[in-house]
C-alpha positions, 0 to 999 in steps of 0.5 A, a space after each residue: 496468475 490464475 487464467 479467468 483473470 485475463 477475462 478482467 484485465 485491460 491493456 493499462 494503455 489503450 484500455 483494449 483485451 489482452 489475450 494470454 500467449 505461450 503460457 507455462 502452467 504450474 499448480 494451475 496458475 500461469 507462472 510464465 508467459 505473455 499478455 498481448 493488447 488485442 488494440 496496441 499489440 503492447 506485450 505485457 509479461 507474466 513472471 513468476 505467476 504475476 503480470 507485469 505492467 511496469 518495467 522492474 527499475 521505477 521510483 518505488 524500487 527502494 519500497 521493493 527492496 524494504 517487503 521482500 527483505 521484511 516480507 512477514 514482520 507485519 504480517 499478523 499471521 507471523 507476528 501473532 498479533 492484531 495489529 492489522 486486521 484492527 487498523 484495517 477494520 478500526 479504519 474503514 469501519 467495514 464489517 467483515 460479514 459486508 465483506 463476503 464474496 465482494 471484490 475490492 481493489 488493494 492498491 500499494 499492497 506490499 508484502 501483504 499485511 492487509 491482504 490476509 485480512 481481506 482474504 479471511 473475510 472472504 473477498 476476492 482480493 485483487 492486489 496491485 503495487 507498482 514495486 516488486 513487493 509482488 513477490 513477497 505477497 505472494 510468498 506470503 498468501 499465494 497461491 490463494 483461490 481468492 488472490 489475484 496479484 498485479 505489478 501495476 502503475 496506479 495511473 494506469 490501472 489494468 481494469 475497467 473502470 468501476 470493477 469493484 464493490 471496495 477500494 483500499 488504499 493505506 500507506 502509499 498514497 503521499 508516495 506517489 508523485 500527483 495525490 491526487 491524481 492517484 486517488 482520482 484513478 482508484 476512484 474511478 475503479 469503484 461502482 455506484 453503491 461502492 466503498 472507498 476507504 484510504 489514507 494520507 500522511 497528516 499535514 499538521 503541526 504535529 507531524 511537521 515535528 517530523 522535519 529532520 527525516 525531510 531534511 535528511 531526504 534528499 540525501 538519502 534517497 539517491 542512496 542505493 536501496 541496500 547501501 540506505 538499509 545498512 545504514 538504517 539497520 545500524 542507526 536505528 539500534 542506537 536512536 531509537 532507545 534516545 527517542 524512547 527516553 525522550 518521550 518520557 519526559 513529562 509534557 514535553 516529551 512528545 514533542 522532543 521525540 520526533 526531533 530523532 529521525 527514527 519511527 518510534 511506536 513504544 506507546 503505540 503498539 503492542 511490540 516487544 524490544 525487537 519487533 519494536 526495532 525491526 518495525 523501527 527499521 522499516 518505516 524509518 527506511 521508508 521515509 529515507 527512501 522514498 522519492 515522493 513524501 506529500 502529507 495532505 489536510 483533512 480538507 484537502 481529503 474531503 474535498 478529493 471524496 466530494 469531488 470523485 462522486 462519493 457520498 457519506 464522505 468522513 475524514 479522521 485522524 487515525 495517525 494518518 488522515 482516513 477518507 472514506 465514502 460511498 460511490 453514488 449511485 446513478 439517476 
């Protein structure tokens, strides 16, 4: 944690400064130590260079579990494609020339696909997840100048409100356990003139094709993280290449497909055999291990963006319901 960020936190609780006590150092960032609420006097630790906002046990441990033992797999850097850097931007429809020198908000970062992508446009990138996937981004993209990394609860954001020139958020929101309430918290991070860009899972026909990974989840999802993943990481081998040859099939093909219970994205990224089942294995994970799944409408998304003050507000199906819009500005 580099020590001008203590300036820009909060206490999550009180909303009070915290000051930095007993700090070890180490390549100029604090690798230990302890937050104090200048307010509460709550005590919030920092261990291996990351504060600590919330305690390491919580409903997102399995997604924790699934980015430090898959930290780089989807990190375009390591896997020499584009894969994230053209959804990021296909997405937001951000340029990266807007980008340059803004901060934004990266909530649910995981090991940090998106992160690279924000930091090669030169933001200052402050990245929170509520699960120890921290570590893994930080053994991705730390230490950086321009990274400062959080484990933190989206309900209780450790910023004051309208911080940041972007908000971004893919891939966690339906994961928590209020949606909306989750995109109302990030909403109130952005300021007046600012950008917002998140997704949902799709609430539609189509996606409810997917019903045997809900039926099968309450099941799985009392499994332990590690005893689920083996599971996963024995089964996938064997469905995936099912659902691959289910898909052929003319016309009815796409529909037959998702009745298999493992993610399958042959027609939809540029994967070989073994990327396609290593990706296979961890969003089929996911879905088994989350505790809270809650795709969302179109509608339901728009009318969250009208609601938050946003203007220029537009939803699409992009395999998942994109939101974007701009903060207005005050009169």
């Amino acid at each position: 944690m580099k020590e001008k960020l203590v300036e820009l936190l909060c206490c999550p609780n009180c909303r009070e400064r915290l000051t930095l006590d007993a700090a070890e150092y180490e390549q100029e960032e604090v690798k230990e130590g302890s937050l104090i609420c200048n307010g509460c006097a709550e005590i919030f630790d920092v261990k291996n260079y990351i504060p600590r906002f919330v305690p390491s046990d919580n409903y997102a441990k399995g997604f924790g579990f699934q980015w430090n033992k898959h930290a780089r797999t989807q990190v375009d850097k390591f896997n020499g494609t584009r894969i994230s850097s053209d959804r990021f931007y296909d997405c937001t429809g951000w340029s990266k020339e807007s980008l340059q020198g803004k901060r934004i908000l990266e909530a649910g970062c995981g090991a940090g696909r998106f992160t690279e992508v924000m930091l090669s446009a030169g933001l200052e990138v402050f990245s929170l997840d509520y699960s120890s996937a921290v570590d893994a981004c930080l053994e991705n993209h730390g230490p950086h100048p321009n990274l400062h990394i959080i484990q933190g609860d989206i309900y209780h954001i450790p910023f004051a409100e309208e911080s940041f020139d972007r908000v971004f958020c893919f891939g966690v929101l339906q994961h928590t356990p209020d949606v909306k309430k989750s995109y109302m918290c990030l909403a109130k991070m952005l300021k007046p003139g600012g950008k917002i860009a998140v997704d949902v899972y799709t609430k539609t026909v189509k996606a409810m094709l997917h019903y045997p990974r809900y039926v099968l989840r309450p099941l799985t999802r009392n499994l332990s993280p590690p005893t689920l993943y083996k599971i996963v990481e024995n089964v996938v081998p064997v469905l995936l290449p099912i659902s691959i040859l289910l898909r052929k099939i003319p016309l009815l093909g796409r529909y037959l497909a998702p009745i298999i219970p493992v993610a399958n994205y042959s027609k939809t990224l540029p994967l070989d055999r073994e990327m396609l089942t290593e990706w296979s294995i961890i969003d089929t994970f996911d879905w088994l291990a989350s505790w809270y799944d809650q795709p969302q409408t179109a509608a339901t998304l728009e009318q969250w963006l009208a609601e938050s003050g946003m203007e220029q507000c537009q939803v699409r199906n992009m395999g998942s319901f994109v939101g974007t819009g701009i903060k207005a500005e005050r009169a």
